[in-house]
C-alpha positions as CSV (number, residue, x, y, z in Angstrom):
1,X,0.0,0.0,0.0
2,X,2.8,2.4,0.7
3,X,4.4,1.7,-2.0
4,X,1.6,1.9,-4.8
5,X,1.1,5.4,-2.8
6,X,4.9,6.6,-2.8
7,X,4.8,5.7,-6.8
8,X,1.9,7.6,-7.3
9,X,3.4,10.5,-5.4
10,X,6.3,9.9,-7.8
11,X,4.5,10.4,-10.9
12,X,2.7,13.7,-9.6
13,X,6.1,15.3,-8.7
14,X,7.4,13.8,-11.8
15,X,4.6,15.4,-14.1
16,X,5.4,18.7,-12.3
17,X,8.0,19.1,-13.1
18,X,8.0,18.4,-16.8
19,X,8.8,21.5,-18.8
20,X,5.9,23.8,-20.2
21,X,6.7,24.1,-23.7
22,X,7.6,20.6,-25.4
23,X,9.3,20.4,-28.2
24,X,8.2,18.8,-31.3
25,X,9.7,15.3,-31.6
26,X,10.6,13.8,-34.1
27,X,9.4,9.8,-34.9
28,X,12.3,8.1,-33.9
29,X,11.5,10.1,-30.3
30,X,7.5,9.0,-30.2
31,X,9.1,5.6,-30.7
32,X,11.2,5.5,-28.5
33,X,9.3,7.2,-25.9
34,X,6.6,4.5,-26.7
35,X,8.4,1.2,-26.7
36,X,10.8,2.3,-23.8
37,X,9.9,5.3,-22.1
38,X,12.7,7.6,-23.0
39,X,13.2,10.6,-24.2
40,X,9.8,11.5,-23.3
41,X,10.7,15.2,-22.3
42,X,7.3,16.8,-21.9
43,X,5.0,13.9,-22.7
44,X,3.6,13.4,-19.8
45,X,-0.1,11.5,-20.0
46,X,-2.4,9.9,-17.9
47,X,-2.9,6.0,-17.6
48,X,-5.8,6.3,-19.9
49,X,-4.2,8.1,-22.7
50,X,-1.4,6.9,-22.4
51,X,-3.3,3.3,-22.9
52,X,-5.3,4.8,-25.7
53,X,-2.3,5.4,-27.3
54,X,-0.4,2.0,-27.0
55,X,-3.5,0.7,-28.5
56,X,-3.7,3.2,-31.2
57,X,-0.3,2.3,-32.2
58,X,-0.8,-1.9,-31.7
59,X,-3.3,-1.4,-34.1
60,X,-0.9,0.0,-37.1
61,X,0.2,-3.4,-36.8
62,X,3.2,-5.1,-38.8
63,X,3.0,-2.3,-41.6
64,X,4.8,-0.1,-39.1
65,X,6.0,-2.1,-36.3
66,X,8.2,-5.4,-36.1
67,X,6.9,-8.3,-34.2
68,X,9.7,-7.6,-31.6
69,X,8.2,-4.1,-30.9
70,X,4.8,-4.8,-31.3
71,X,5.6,-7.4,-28.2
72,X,7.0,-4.4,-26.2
73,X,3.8,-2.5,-27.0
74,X,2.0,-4.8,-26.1
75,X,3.8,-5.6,-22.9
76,X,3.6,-1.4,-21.9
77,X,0.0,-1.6,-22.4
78,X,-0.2,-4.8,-19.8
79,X,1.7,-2.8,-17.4
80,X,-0.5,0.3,-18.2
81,X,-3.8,-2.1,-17.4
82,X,-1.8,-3.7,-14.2
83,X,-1.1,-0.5,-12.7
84,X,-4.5,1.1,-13.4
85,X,-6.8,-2.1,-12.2
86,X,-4.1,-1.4,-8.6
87,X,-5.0,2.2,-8.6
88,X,-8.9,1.5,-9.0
89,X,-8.3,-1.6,-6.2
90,X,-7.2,0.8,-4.0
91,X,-9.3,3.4,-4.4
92,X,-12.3,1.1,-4.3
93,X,-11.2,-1.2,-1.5
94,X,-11.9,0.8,1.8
């Protein structure tokens, strides 16, 4: 319990202190930023958009993505579900 609380503390100081103007990026950047969470300077969503777009970009399939990276997408949006269906445990289970 502490801990799901100290992460989510972490990613409210964390989305603070992003930086007000973002820079455009370029598609390598959304890439990486999507299959690995980096460089994601100013991209800072919430676990339902950031879901929204993992599944957005699952859906462009094999014309865009190889299987290798459609795996990791795949696996991000697992984790994205995981920690959301915590968040709404925890909320809901007083």
């Amino acid at each position: 319990m502490k801990k799901l609380a100290l992460m989510l503390m972490t990613a409210v100081a964390l989305s603070a202190a992003a930086p007000a103007m973002a820079q455009e990026m370029t598609k390598e950047e959304k890439d990486m930023c999507l299959l690995a969470s980096k460089n994601c300077a100013g991209e800072v969503d919430s676990i339902q958009k950031k879901m929204k777009k993992l599944q957005a970009e699952i859906r462009k399939g094999k014309k865009v993505y190889s299987a290798e990276e459609l795996k990791k997408l795949e696996q991000k949006l697992k984790e994205a579900n995981d920690l959301l269906d915590a968040l709404m445990k925890q909320g809901g289970g007083k």
